[in-house]
C-alpha positions in Angstrom: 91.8 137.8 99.9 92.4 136.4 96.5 95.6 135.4 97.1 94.5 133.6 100.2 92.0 131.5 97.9 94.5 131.1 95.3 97.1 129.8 97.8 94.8 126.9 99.5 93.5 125.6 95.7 97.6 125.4 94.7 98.6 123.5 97.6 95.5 121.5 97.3 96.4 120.5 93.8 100.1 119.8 94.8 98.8 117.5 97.1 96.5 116.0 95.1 98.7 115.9 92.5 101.5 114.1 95.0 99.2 110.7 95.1 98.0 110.5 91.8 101.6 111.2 89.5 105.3 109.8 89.6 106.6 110.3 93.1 109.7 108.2 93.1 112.7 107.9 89.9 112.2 105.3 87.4 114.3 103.5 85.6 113.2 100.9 82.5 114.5 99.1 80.1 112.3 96.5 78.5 113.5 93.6 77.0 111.6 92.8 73.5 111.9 90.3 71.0 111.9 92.7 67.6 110.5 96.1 66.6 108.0 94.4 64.2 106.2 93.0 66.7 103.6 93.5 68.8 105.6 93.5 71.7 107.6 96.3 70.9 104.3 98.4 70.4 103.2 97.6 73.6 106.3 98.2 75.1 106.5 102.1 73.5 103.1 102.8 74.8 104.5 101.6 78.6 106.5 104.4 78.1 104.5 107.1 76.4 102.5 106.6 79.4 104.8 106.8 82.0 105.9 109.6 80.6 102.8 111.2 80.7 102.5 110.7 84.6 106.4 112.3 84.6 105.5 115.5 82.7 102.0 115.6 84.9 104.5 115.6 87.9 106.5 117.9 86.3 103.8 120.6 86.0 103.1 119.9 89.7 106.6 121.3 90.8 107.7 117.6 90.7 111.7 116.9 89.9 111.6 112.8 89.6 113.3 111.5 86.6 112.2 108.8 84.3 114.4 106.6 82.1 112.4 104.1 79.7 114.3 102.2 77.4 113.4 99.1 75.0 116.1 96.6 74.2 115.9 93.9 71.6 116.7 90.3 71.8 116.1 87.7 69.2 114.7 84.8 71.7 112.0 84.5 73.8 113.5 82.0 76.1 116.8 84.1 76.3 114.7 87.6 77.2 112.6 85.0 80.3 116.3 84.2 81.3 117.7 87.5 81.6 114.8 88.5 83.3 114.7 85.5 85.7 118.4 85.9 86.2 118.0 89.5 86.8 120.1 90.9 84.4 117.2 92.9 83.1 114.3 93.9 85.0 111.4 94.0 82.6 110.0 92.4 79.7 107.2 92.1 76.9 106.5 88.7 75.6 103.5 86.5 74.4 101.8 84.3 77.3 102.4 81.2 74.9 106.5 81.7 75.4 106.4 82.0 79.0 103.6 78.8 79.4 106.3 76.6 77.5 108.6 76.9 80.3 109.1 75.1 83.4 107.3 77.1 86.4 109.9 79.7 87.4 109.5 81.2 91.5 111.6 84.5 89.8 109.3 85.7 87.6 106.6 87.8 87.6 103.6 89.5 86.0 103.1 93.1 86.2 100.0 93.3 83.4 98.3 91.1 80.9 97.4 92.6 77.5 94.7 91.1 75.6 95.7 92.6 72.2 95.9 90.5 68.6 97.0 87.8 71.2 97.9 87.3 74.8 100.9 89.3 75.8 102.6 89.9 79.5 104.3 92.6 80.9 107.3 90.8 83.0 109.7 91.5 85.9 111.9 89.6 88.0 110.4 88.9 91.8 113.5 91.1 93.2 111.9 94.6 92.1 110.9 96.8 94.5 106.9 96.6 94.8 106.5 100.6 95.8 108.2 101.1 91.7 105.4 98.3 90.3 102.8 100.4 91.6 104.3 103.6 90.4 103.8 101.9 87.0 100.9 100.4 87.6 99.4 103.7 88.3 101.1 105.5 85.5 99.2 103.1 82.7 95.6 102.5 84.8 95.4 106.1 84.8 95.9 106.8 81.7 94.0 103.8 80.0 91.9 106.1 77.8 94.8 107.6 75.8 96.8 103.5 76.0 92.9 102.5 74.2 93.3 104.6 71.4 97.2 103.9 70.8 96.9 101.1 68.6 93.9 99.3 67.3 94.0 96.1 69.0 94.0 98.1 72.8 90.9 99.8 72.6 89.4 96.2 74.8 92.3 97.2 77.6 90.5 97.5 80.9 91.4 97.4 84.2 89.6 94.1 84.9 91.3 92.3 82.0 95.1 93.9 82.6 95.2 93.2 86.0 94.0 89.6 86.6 95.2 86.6 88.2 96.3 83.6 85.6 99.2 80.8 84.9 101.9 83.6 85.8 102.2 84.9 89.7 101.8 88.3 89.8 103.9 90.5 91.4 103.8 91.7 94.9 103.5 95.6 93.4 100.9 95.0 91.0 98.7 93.4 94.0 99.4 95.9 96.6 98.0 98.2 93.5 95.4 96.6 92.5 94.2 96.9 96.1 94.5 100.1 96.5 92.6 100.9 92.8 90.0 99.1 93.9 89.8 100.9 97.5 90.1 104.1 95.7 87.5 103.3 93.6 85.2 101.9 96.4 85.4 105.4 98.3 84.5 107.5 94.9 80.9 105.8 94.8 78.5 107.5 97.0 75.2 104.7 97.6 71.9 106.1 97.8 69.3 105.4 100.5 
């Protein structure tokens, strides 16, 4: 009898767990300008928080793979280009250095981070939307522990990483933030 209980709560939780952790392999590597910078922290914590998700997945019976990497270049405008050219799928850079440039069609905002100063999370129009949600999910659901990373985050919010500015935002981080919002939406129960 116990076992029977026991048996419908696991698979319960595996499927819950299914919707809510990693479900696909990811691969990053983020391009940053130096690791005395801002950008660089925020760049670490993208992946302390992916990781997170993996080794929540992991304790689920999950067997997806997750491969975060930062890189370092010296220029702003030479990180936009490899980004735009697609030579490197992800980057960290301050709003200001993107705004400087002419509009670009190829790339694309994943977040915004309102830190010390106005930074953006990056990617090239090419990437596959279903692996921007994965991320998006992976760092919304975790925003408490990305709050109390570093000083400047604790403001970090879902309403002010996710919004709509100068930069287009990718087709993932849409289709996410549509489904947050949903999800949210059916979690409220309204009294009569």
């Amino acid at each position: 009898m116990h076992l029977k209980y026991f048996s419908i709560i696991f698979i319960t939780l595996l499927k819950i767990n299914s919707a809510f952790s990693l479900t696909q392999d990811i691969s990053l590597t983020i391009l940053v300008q130096s690791p005395l910078k801002m950008e660089y922290v925020l760049a670490k914590s993208i992946c302390k928080l992916l990781d997170r998700d993996l080794r929540i997945s992991h304790s689920f019976g999950g067997s997806n793979t997750l491969e975060c990497n930062i890189r370092f270049d010296e220029s702003a405008d030479e990180i936009i280009t490899k980004v735009e050219q697609n030579q490197f799928q992800y980057a960290v850079i301050l709003k200001e250095d993107m705004l400087n440039r002419p509009s670009n069609l190829a790339i694309r905002s994943v977040l915004y981070f309102p830190a010390d100063q106005e930074y953006i999370f990056i990617t090239n129009q090419n990437v596959d939307p279903d692996i921007i949600k994965e991320i998006n999910y992976g760092i919304i659901k975790h925003l408490l522990e990305f709050q109390y990373l570093h000083p400047t985050f604790i403001n970090f919010s879902e309403n002010n990483l996710i919004i709509k500015q100068d930069i287009p935002m990718h087709m993932g981080t849409l289709r996410f933030n549509d489904e947050w919002r949903d999800e949210n939406k059916r979690r409220v129960i309204e009294v009569e």
